[in-house]
N, C-alpha and C positions, 0 to 999 in steps of 0.2 A: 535383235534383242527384244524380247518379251517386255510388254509393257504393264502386263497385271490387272491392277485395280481402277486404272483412270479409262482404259478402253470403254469397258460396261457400263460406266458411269456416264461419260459422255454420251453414248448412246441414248440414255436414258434421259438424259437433260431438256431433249425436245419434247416429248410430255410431261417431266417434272416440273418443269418451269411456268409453263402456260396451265398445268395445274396448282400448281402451289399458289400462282399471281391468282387467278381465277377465283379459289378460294376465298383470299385475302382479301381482296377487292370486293367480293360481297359482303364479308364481316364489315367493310365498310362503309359501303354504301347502301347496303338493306340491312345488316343484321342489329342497328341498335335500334332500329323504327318498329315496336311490335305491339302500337296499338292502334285502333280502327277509330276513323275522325266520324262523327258523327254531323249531318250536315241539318241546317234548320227546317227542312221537312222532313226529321224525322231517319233518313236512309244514313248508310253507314260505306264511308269507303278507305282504302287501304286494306293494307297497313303501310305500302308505299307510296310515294308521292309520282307523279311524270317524272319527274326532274331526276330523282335518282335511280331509276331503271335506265334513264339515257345518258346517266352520267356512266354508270357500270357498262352499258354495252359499249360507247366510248372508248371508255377506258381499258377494255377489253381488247381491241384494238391493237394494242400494244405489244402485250404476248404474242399476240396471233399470227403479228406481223415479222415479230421477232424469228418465230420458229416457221411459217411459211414461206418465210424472202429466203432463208437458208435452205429450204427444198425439202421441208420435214414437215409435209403436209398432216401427212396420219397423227405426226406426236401435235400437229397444233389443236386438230381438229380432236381427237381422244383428249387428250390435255385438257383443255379447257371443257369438252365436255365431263369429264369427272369431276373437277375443280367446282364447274357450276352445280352438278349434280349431289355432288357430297356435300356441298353448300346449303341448298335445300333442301336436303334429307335431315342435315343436324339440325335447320333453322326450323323447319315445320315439325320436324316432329313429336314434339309436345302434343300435338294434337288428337283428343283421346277418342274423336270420330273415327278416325282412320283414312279418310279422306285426301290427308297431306299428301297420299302415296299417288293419287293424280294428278296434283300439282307438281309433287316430283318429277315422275314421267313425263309429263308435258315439258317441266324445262330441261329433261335431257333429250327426248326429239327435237325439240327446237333448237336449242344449242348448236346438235349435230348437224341439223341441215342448215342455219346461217353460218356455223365454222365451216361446213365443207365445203359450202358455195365461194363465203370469202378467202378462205383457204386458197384455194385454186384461183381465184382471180388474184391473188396477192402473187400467187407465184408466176404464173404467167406475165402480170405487167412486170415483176419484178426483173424474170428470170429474161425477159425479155430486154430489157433496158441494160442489164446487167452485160447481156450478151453485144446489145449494140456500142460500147463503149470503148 
């Protein structure tokens, strides 16, 4: 028997997930920070702090692990690369240099190559342990 609409859906869930988290998780841990601290010489940094770009990748963690321990490398690693990317595409760009669009880029090459690397080590420790049990 034909199962219909839940088949494509689940398919779909290993990139919609790690990107939908992906997203959310920036709105909250960079997206209400959008001004530059000014320090007493004068120089100016941010608009994020350490603390919350290490909280985000952290936490990022999560999804990643979620959809690469189940052996859906590609949807963790896409996934969350969109999620981050669509992320900083809405967050920056207000910006009326144009500029935002290499910060963009930059955090979707980077994304893609820390998701791919831990991607694939999530799944081989996982797939591993999984298999010796």
């Amino acid at each position: 028997m034909s199962q219909g609409l839940p088949n494509p859906v689940s398919r779909l869930l290993p990139v919609l997930v790690p990107a939908g988290v992906a997203l959310a998780l920036w709105a909250g841990w960079l997206g209400w920070d959008q001004h530059y601290d000014v320090q007493p010489d004068g120089t100016t940094t941010g608009p994020y702090q350490p603390w919350q770009v290490i909280g985000l990748v952290l936490t990022l963690l999560v999804p990643l692990f979620w959809a690469a321990s189940r052996g859906h490398i590609a949807g963790a690693v896409a996934g969350t690369t969109a999620g981050l990317t669509l992320a900083a595409y809405l967050d920056w760009s207000d910006d009326s240099s144009g500029l935002f669009m290499v910060g963009v880029i930059m955090v979707m090459v980077g994304s893609l190559a820390a998701t791919a690397v831990l991607a694939t080590l999530i799944q081989r420790v996982w797939g591993t342990s999984a298999r010796a049990r």
